[in-house]
C-alpha positions in Angstrom: 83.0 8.9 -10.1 82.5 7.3 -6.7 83.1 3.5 -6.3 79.8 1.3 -5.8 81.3 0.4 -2.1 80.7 4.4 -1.5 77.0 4.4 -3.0 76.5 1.4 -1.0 77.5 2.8 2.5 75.9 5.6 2.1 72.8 3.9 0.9 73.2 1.7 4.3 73.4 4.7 6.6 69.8 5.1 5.7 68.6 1.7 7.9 68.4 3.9 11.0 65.7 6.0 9.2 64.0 2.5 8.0 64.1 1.3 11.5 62.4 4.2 12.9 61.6 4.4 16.9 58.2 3.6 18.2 57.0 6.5 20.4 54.6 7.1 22.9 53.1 3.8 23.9 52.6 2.8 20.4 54.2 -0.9 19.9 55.8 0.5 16.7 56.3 2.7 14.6 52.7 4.5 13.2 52.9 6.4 9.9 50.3 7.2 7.3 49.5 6.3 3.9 47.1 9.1 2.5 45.2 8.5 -1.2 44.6 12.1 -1.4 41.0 11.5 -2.0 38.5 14.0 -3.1 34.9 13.8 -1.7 32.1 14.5 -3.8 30.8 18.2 -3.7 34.7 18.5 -3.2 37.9 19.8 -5.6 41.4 18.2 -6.5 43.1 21.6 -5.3 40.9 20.9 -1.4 41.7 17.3 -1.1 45.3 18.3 -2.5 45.5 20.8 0.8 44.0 18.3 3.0 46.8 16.1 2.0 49.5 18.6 3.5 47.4 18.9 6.6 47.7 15.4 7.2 51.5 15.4 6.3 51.7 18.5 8.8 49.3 16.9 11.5 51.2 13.7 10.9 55.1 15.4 11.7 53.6 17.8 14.2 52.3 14.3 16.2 55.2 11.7 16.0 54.0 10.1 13.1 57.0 8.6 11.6 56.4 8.5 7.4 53.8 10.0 5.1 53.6 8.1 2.0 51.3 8.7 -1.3 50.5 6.3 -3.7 49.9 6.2 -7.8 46.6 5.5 -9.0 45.0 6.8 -12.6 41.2 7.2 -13.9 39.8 7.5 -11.1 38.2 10.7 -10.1 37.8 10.3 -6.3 41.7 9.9 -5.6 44.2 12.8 -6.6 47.1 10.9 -6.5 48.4 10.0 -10.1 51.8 11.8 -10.0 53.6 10.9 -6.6 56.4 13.0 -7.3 54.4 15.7 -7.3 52.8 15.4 -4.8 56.0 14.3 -2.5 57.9 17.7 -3.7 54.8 19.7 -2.8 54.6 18.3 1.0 58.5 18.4 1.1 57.7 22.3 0.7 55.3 22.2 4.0 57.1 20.0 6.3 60.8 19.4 7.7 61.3 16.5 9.4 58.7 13.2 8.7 59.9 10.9 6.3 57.8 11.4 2.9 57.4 8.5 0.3 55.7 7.0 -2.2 53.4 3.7 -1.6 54.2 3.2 -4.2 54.8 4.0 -7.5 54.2 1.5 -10.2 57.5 0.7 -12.1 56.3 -0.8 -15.3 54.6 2.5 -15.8 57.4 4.3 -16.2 61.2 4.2 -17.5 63.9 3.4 -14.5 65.5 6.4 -15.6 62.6 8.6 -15.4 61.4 7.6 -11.9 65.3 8.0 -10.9 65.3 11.7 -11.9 62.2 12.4 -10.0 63.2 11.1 -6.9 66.8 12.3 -7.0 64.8 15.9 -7.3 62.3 15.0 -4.4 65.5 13.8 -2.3 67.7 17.0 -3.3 64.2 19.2 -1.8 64.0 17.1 1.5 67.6 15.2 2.0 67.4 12.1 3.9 63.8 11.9 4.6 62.5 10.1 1.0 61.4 6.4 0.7 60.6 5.3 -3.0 58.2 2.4 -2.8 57.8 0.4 -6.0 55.0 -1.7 -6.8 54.2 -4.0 -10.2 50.7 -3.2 -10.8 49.3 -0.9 -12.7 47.4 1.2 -10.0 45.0 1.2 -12.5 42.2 -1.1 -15.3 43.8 -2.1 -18.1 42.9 0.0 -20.9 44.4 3.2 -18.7 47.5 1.1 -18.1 47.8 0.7 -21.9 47.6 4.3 -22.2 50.4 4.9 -19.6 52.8 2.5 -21.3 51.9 3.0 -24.5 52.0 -0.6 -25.1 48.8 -3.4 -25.2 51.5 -6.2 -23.4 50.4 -5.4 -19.7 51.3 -8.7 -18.3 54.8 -8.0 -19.8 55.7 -5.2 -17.5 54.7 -6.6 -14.8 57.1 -9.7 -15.5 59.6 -7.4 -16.3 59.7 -5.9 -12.9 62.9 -7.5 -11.3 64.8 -6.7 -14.4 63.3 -2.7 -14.3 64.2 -2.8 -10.4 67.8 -3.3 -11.2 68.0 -1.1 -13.8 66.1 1.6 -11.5 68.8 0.8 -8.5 71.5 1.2 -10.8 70.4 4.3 -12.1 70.2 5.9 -8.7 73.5 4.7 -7.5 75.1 5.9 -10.9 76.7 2.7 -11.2 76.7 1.0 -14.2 79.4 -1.0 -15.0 81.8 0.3 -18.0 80.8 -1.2 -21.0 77.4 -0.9 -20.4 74.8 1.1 -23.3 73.9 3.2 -20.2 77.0 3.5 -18.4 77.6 7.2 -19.3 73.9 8.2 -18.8 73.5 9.9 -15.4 70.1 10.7 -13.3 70.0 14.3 -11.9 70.1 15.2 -9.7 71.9 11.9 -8.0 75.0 11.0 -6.8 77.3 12.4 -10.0 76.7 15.7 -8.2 78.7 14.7 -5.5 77.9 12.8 -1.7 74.8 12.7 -1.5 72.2 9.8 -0.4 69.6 8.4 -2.3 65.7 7.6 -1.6 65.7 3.4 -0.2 64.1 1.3 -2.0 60.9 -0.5 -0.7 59.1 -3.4 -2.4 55.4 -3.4 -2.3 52.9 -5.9 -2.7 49.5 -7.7 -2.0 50.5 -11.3 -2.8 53.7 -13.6 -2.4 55.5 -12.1 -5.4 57.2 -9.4 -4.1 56.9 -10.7 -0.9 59.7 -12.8 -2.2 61.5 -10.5 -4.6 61.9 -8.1 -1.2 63.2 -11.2 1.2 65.6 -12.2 -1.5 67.3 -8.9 -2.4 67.2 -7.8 1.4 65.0 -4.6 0.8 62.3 -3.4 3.4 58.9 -4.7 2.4 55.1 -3.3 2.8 52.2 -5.0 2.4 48.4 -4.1 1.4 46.7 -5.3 4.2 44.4 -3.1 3.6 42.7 -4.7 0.8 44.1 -7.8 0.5 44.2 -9.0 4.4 43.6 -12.3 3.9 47.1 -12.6 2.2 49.0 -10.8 4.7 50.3 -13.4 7.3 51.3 -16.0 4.4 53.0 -13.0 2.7 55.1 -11.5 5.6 56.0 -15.1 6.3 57.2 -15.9 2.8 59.3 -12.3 3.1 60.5 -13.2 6.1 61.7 -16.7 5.0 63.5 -15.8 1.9 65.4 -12.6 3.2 69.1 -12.6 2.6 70.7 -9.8 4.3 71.9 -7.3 2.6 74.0 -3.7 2.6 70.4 -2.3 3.1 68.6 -4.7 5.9 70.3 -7.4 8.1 67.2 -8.4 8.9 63.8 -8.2 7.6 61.6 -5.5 8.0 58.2 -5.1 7.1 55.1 -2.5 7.1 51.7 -3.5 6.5 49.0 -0.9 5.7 45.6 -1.2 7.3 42.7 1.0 6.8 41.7 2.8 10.2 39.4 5.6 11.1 38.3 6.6 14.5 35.8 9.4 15.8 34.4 10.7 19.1 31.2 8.4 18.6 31.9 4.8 17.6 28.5 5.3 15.4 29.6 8.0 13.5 32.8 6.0 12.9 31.1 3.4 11.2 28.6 5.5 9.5 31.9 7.6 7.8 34.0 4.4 7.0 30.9 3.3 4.7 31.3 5.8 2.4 35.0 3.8 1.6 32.9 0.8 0.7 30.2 2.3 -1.4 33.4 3.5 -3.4 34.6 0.5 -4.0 31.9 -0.7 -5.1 31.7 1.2 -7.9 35.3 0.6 -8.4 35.0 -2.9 -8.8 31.9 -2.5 -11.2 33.6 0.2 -13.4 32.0 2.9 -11.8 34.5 5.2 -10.4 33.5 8.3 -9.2 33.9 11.0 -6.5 34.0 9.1 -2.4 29.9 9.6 -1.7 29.4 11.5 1.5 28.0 9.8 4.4 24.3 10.5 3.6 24.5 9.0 0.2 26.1 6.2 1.5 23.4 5.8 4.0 20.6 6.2 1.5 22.4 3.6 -0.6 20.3 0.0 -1.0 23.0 -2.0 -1.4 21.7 -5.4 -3.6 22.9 -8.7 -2.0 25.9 -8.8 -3.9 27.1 -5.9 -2.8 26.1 -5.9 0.7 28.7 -9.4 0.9 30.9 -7.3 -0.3 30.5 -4.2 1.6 30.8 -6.5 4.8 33.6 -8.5 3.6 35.7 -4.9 3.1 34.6 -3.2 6.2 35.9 -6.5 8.2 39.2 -5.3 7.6 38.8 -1.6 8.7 39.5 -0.9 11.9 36.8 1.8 13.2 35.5 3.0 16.1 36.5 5.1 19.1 40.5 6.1 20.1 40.7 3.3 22.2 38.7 0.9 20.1 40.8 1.6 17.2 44.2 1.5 19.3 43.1 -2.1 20.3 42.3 -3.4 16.5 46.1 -2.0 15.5 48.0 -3.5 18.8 45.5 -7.2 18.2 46.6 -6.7 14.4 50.3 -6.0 14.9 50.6 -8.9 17.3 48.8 -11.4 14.8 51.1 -10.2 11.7 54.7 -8.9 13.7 54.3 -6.3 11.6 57.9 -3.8 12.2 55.4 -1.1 11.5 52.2 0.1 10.5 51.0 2.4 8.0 47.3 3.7 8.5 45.0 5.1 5.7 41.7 6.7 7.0 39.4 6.5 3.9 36.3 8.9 4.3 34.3 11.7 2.5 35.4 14.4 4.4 39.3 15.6 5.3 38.4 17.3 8.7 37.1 13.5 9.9 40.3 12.0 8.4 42.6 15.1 10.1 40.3 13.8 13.4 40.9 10.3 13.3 44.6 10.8 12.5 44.7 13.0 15.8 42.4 10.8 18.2 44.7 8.1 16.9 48.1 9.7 17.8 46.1 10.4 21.5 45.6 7.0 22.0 48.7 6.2 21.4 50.5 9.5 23.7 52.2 9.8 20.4 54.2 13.5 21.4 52.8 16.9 20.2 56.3 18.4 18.2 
């Protein structure tokens, strides 16, 4: 068996990939976070193929990670087994990084979540991130229903403890004596040199904010629906990291909902079908994303219409050049090391669009 130095090395050799290179005229890196959502009048299996156009759309156009994230019960997002989905577009692309955003640890055993990103790594070696979040990605009673346990606030307080476990797990290095230290995840590095997926800590409040800066591990933030967090929360990251054999410094991704079309109207008219959604979210009404119509013909009652506002504050619509100057004004504000856009609409060819009018803005390369 390898020593932990070796795991450790070969974990760091990974930071270049982290880093990333901005291209074009983009200020840093640009990657995408896509829900895989599926539009009423629409299918799982179509928004499931939209989701590899966008990862192919994204490589083909210098995007530089496509990440997925875990989310249960609700109907209009087809995204509740990462894995999955991450194996499937490792079978359609070759070179973007692909990653989850995240999946939610106290949902699952360390040692399950190991095995199923040492398989995703083994299909696309060297290009997997494996972010890991503490919510549920879900409402409570679904969350019971994953863990099989009524204790939610539990897990979530568990987390540090089941990230240590997880990051031992995938770099087989347990120390003797241990109940696990003859358990190994395959496929992982008891198979021989291999890397392993790095870790990323996400979050949308100071909590893993802090865990991140402490442990030295990359960090990415939910701008996009929780912006009014997002400066005290990169600045708490930023003030508790500790290098480590990962990161000597800190470096951290925020994702912010974008969409941009030929007509700034049209933009704004598609990114209200996103808001309409959550709506319904918030009220425990999940369902399908409406399509633009029905979100036009939608009275919204006063409640709802703060709310609608207060959401669509923090997307960033419009033209190209529009949107291009909302990411530059919000990467300046934040220092964001990167950012990770999610276009949230009805249909996949105005998300594939806004992905590509995006990456023109920007001069991001055609591949």
């Amino acid at each position: 068996m390898r020593s932990r130095t070796d795991r450790r090395q070969k974990w760091a050799f990974t930071v270049d990939a982290i880093k990333g290179t901005a291209l074009g005229n983009a200020p840093v890196p640009l990657s995408v976070l896509d829900l895989v959502t599926v539009g009423a009048g629409r299918t799982a299996t179509q928004a499931i193929q939209t989701g590899v156009d966008i990862a192919k759309l994204a490589e083909s156009r210098g995007y530089h990670r496509h990440w997925v994230a875990e989310h249960h019960s609700m109907p209009g997002v087809a995204s509740s087994s990462p894995a999955v989905l991450l194996a499937h577009l490792a079978a359609h692309t070759t070179r973007i990084r692909l990653g989850s955003g995240g999946v939610m640890l106290p949902n699952h055993a360390p040692l399950v979540i190991a095995e199923q990103f040492g398989t995703v790594e083994a299909m696309a070696p060297g290009r997997v991130d494996l972010g890991l979040g503490r919510a549920p990605g879900t409402d409570g009673a679904t969350a019971a229903a994953l863990r099989r346990s009524e204790t939610l606030h539990e897990g979530a307080d568990e987390f540090p403890q089941q990230l240590a476990e997880l990051t031992r797990f995938l770099d087989d290095d347990f120390p003797d004596g241990h109940p696990y230290s003859r358990i190994h995840a395959v496929p992982g590095p008891v198979q021989g040199p291999t890397g392993r997926p790095p870790i990323w800590l996400l979050g949308s409040s100071g909590f893993s904010a802090r865990l991140a800066g402490t442990l030295g591990l990359p960090f990415a933030f939910a701008h996009h629906f929780s912006a009014q967090n997002t400066v005290p929360a990169l600045d708490l990251y930023r003030d508790s990291f500790r290098p480590s054999a990962v990161l000597d410094a800190p470096y951290a991704l925020i994702g912010v909902s974008a969409l941009a079309a030929d007509d700034e109207k049209e933009a704004h008219r598609q990114v209200l079908t996103g808001a309409l959604s959550m709506i319904r979210l918030r009220t425990g009404r999940p369902g399908l994303i409406p399509t633009p119509e029905e979100a036009a013909a939608y009275t919204f009652s006063a409640l709802e219409q703060e709310f609608a506002d207060s959401w669509l504050s923090n997307v960033i619509t419009g033209t190209a050049d529009e949107v291009r100057s909302g990411l530059d004004d919000l990467q300046k504000r934040t220092g964001a090391d990167e950012l990770m856009i999610t276009a949230n609409a009805h249909g996949g060819d105005i998300r594939l669009r806004s992905y590509e009018l995006i990456a023109d803005a920007y001069g991001l390369p055609t591949r």
